[in-house]
N, C-alpha and C positions, 0 to 999 in steps of 0.2 A: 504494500500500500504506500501512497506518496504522501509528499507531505502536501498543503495546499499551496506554497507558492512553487509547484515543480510545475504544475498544468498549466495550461492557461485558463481551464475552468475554473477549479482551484484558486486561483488571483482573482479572478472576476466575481466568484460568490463572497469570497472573503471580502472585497471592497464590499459590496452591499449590506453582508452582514455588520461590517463595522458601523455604512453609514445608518443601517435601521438600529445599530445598539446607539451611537449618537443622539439620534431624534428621543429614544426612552430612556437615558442615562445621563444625568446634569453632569457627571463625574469623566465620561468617555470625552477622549480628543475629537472623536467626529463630531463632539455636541458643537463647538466652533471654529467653524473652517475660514479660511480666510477667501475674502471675496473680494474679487479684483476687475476694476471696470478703466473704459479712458474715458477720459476728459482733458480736451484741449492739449489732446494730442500726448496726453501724460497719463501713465497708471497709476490708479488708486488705490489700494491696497485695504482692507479694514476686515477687523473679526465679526461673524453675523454669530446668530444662533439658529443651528440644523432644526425646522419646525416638523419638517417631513421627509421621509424617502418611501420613493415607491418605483422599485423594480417594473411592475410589467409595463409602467410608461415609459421607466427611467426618467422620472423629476424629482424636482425637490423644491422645498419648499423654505423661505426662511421670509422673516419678517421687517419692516422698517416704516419712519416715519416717509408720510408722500413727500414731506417737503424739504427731504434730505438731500445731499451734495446726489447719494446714489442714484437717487430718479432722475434728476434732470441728465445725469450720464448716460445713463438709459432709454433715456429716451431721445437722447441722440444718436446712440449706437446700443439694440438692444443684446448684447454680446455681456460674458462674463465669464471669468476663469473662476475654480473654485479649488482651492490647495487644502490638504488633512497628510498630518503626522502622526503616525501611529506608533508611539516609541516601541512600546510593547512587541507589537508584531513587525517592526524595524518596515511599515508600509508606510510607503507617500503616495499618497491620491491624487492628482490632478484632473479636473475636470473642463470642461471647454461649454457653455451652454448659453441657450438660445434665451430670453429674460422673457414674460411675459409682467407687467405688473398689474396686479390687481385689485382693486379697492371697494366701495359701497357694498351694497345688498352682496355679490358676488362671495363676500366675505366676512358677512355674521357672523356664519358660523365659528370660524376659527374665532373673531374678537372675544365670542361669549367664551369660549375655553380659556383666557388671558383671565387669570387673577387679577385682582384691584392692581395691585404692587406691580407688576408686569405690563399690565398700562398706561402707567406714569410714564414707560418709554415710548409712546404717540401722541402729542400734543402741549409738549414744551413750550411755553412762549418765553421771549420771542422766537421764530424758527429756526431752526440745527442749523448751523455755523455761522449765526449772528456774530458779531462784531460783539466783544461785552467791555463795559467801564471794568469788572471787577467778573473774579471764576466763579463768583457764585449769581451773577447776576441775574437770573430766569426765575421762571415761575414754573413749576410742577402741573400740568393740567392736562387729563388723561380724556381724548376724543377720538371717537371713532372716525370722524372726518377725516384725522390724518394718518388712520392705520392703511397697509397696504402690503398685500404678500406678493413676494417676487418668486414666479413661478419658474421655475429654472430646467429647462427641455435637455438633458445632456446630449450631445451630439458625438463628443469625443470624450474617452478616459483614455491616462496613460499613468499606467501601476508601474512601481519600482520598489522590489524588496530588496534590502541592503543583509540579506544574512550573509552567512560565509562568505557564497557564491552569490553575487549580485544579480539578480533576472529583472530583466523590463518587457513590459509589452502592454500593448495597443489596443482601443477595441472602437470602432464609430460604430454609429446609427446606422448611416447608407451599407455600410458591410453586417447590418442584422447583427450586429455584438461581438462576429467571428474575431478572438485573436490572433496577435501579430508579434511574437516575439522581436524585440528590438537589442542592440545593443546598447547595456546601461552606461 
């Protein structure tokens, strides 16, 4: 029997499984992946938190306010990379994905699951990257007007386990998920 990063099924289940232990584990490394978009021609780089994965679409789901730096990049280019460290299993995720964002009625559902404390982080005033006199300058004000899930289509993964023997490989959309051993 193998081990799971000898396959390329093996790497592939195991990314999924990490990122669905993520989404139910405040403690796991998939729980915040870093998410990375352009703007003005520059990457942005910032930690989300993992709200969903779901294999037979392959998306994901993670959360923010509408009137963050992230939407307006998004909505100029709706593209996103999405990076996880996995110390434990020596895995780095990369992901490549298509954004959808999503806000109103479309997303009740998810709001009503956000604890009070949890949605203090959609409706900050003044807006996310205001200019402030002093770091405490805002006000706390929790509204669903400015919650919005960023639906995230993966197009592309490229897995890399760092054990002994280093393996990489490959998996797109248009290629139905088939891996691609790569060199690491």
């Amino acid at each position: 029997m193998s081990e799971w990063f000898e396959t390329l099924d093996g790497l592939h289940d195991r990314m999924w499984q990490r990122l669905s232990r993520g989404v139910a584990d405040a403690k796991s490394p998939s729980r915040q992946p870093t998410f990375a978009t352009m703007r003005d021609g520059w990457p942005e780089a910032r930690t989300v938190v993992l709200r969903a994965a779901t294999r037979e679409t392959a998306t994901l789901e993670v959360y923010t306010d509408l009137r963050s730096d992230k939407i307006e990049s998004l909505r100029a280019t709706p593209r996103a990379a999405l990076h996880v460290w996995e110390d434990k299993q020596r895995l780095q995720i990369r992901l490549q994905a298509q954004v959808e964002i999503l806000s109103g009625d479309t997303v009740a559902d998810r709001w009503e699951k956000i604890g009070a404390g949890g949605r203090q982080s959609y409706g900050k005033r003044p807006d996310p990257g205001t200019q402030l006199d002093s770091a405490l300058d805002y006000e706390i004000t929790a509204s669903f007007d400015a919650f919005a899930v960023l639906s995230c289509r993966i197009e592309a993964i490229d897995l890399t386990h760092l054990g002994d023997d280093h393996r990489r490989a490959t998996y797109r959309r248009d290629a139905d998920w088939r891996g691609q051993w790569r060199s690491p």
